[in-house]
C-alpha positions in Angstrom: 21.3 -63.6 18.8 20.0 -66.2 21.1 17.0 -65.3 23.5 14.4 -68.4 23.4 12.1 -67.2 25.7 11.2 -64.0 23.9 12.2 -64.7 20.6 15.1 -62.2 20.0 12.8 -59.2 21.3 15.2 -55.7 21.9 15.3 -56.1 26.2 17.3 -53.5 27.6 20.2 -56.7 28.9 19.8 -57.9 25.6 20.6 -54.3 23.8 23.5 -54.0 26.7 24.8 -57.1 25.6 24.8 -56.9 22.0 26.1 -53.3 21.9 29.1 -54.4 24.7 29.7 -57.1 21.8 30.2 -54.5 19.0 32.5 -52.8 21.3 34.7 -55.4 22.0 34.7 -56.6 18.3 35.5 -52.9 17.2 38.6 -53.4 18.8 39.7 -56.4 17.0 41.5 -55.7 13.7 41.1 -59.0 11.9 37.7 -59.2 11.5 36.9 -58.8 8.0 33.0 -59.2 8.2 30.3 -59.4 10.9 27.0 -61.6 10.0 24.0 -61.6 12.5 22.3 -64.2 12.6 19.7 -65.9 15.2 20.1 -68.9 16.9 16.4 -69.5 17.2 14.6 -71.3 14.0 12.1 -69.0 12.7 12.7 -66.1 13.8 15.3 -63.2 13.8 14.5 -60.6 15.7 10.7 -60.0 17.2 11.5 -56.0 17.6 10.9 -54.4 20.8 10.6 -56.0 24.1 6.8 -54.5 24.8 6.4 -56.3 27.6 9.6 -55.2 29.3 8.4 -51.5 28.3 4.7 -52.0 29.8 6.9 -51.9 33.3 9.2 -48.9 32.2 8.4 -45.3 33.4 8.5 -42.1 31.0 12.3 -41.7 32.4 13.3 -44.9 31.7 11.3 -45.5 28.1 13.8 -42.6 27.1 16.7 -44.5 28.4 16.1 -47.1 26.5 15.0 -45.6 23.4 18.5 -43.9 23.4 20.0 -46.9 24.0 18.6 -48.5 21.4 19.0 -46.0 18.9 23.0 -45.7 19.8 23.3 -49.3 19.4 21.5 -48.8 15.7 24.2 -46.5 15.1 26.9 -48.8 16.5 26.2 -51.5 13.7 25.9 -48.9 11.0 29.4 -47.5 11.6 30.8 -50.4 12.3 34.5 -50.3 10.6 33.9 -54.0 8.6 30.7 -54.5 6.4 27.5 -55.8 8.2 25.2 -58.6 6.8 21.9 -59.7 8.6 20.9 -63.0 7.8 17.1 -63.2 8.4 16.0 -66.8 8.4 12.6 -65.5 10.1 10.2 -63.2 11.7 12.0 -59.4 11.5 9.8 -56.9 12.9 9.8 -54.1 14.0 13.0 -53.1 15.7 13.9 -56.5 14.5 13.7 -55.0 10.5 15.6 -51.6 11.6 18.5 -54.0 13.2 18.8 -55.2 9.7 18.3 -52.3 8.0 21.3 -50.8 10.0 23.3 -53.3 8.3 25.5 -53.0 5.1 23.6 -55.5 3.1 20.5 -58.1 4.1 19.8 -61.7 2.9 16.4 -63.5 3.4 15.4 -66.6 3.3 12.1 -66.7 0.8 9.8 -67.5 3.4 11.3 -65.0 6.2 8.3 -62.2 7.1 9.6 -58.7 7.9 8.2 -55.3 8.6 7.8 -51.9 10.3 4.5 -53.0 12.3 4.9 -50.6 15.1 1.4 -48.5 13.6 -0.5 -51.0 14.3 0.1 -51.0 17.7 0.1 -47.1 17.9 3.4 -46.4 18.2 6.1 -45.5 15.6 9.6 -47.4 14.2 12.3 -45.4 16.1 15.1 -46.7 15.9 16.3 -45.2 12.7 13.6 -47.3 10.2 12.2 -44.3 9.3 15.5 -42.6 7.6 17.1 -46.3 6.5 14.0 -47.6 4.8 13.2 -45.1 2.2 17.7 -45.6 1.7 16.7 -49.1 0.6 13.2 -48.8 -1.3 12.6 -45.5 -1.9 10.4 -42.8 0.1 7.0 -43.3 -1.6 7.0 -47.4 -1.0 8.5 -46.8 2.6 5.8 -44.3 3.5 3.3 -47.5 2.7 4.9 -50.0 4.1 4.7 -47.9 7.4 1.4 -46.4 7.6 -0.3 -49.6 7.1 2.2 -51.7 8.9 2.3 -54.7 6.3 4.5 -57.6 6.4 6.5 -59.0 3.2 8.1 -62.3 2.7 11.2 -62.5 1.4 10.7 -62.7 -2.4 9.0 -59.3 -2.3 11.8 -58.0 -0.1 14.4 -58.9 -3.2 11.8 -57.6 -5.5 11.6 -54.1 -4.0 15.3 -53.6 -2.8 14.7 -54.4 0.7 17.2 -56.6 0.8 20.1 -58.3 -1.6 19.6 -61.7 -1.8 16.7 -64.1 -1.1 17.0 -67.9 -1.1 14.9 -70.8 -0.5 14.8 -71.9 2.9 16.6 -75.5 3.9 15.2 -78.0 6.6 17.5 -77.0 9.6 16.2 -73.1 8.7 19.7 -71.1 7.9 19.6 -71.0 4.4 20.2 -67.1 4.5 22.7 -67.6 7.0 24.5 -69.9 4.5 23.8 -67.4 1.7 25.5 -64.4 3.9 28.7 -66.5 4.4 29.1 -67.2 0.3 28.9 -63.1 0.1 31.3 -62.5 3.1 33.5 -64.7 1.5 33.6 -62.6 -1.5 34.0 -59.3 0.4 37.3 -57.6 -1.0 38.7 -57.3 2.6 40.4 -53.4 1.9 36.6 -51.8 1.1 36.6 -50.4 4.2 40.0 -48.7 4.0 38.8 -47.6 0.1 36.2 -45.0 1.8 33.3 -48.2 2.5 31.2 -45.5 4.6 31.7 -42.9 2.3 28.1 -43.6 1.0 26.3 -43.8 3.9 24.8 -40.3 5.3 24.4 -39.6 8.8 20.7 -40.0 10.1 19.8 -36.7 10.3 18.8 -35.1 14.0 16.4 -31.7 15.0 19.2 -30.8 17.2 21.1 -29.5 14.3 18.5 -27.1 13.7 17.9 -23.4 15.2 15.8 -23.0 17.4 12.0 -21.9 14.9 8.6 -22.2 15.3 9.0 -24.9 12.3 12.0 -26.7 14.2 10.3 -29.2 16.0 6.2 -29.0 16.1 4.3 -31.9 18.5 1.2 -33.4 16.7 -0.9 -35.2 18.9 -2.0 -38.0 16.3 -4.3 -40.1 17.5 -4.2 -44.2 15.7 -7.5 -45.8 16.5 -8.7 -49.4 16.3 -11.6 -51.4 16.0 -12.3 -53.2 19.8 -10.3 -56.7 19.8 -12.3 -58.9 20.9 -10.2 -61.3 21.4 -8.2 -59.3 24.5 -8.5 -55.7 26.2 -5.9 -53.5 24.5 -4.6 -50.2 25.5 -4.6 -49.7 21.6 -8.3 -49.0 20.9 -7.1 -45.0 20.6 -3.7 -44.1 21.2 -2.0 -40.6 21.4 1.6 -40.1 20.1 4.0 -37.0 19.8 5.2 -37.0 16.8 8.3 -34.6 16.1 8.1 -32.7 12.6 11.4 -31.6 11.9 11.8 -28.3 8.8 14.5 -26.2 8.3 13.6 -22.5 9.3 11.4 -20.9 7.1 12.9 -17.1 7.6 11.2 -16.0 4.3 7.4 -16.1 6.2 6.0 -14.0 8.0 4.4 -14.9 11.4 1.2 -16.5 11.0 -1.5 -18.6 13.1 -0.6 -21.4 10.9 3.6 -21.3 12.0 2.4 -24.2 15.0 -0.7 -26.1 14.9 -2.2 -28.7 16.4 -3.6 -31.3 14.7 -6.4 -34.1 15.4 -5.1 -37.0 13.0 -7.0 -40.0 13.0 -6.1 -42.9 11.4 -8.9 -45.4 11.4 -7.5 -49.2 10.9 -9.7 -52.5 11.0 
């Protein structure tokens, strides 16, 4: 991944390009493994292009969430096993690229996270259903309602990824630590059933239609001023979709769809 000028962030050309590249290397039977790694010291993916989305309208926002969501998928059923080599900053969408891969090495000092909460918006792109996979559901709950970053020793330390090393001069230690595992790969896995293990990401549209189906909170994540430059995230407002399985056993009640205030108050 190679994008300079805005540090790896998910652009809708850059998601184009990247998914166009899975395509065309789905097709090719003798590769073995796929790495992903970032041309760019530092870093290896920013997330989300927010400044490309500022200019987006409602319409297109959708688009691209879709987009990015089906390329997500793309690398998680990708017929050879996927390693991300983060040798930097993963944020974000960055993180949930990784996430969507088989296995993840860090270098010690790389910084990751699910910081989309604090800036009042939520992870999307499947980090919400992959991270708990990795860490469990109680530590992924925390690490994405308060929106903290970990280096990669804690990473190792919680599950959040296999292998962490310390980081060289030229900054591709991890990437050097993902080609000693490819190498050891057994290259029939895949034909042995490799994505037996890994559960779809489940969807409200396989759900009937209930008052508990799909409920819209408006939840409202509010900041201290910044100072330092106006912000549209002093109080934001997001949908957020609660998915349940009918509940045919109660009977109708003013509590079946409410609305909620939620505030979240964050320095």
């Amino acid at each position: 991944m190679n994008r300079p000028q805005a540090r790896n962030a998910l652009g809708k050309v850059f998601v184009s390009e990247l998914s166009d590249a899975l395509d065309e290397l789905r097709l090719d039977k003798s590769i073995r493994v796929v790495v992903f790694k970032s041309g760019i010291k530092g870093v290896f993916c920013a997330g989300a292009d927010l400044k490309e989305r500022e200019q987006m309208g409602e319409a297109e926002v959708a688009a691209f969430v879709h987009k990015l969501r089906s390329l997500m998928s793309q690398i998680a059923t990708f017929p050879a096993p996927t390693i991300a080599a983060i040798d930097g900053f993963a944020l974000g969408g960055g993180l949930e690229l990784a996430l969507a891969c088989d296995l993840r090495v860090a270098a010690s000092s790389a910084i990751m996270g699910l910081i989309e909460t604090s800036r009042g918006l939520l992870p999307g792109a499947g980090g919400t259903q992959r991270l708990p996979r990795c860490v469990g559901v109680s530590l992924a709950k925390e690490l994405i309602f308060t929106g903290r970053r970990i280096n990669g020793e804690e990473a190792k330390s919680i599950g959040l990824v296999n292998h962490a090393v310390p980081q060289n001069q030229e900054g591709t230690a991890a990437y050097h630590r993902a080609l000693e595992v490819a190498r050891e790969i057994v290259p029939q896995v895949m034909e042995l059933g490799g994505r037996a293990w890994d559960p779809p990401i489940p969807s409200c549209r396989h759900l009937p239609p209930s008052p508990y189906t799909s409920a819209t909170l408006p939840v409202h994540i509010c900041h201290l001023p910044r100072t330092h430059r106006p912000s549209p995230y002093t109080c934001t407002t997001l949908p957020v979709h609660i998915c349940h399985p009918p509940r045919t056993h109660l009977p109708p009640s003013p509590y079946t769809s409410a609305t909620l205030p939620v505030h979240m108050y964050r320095p």
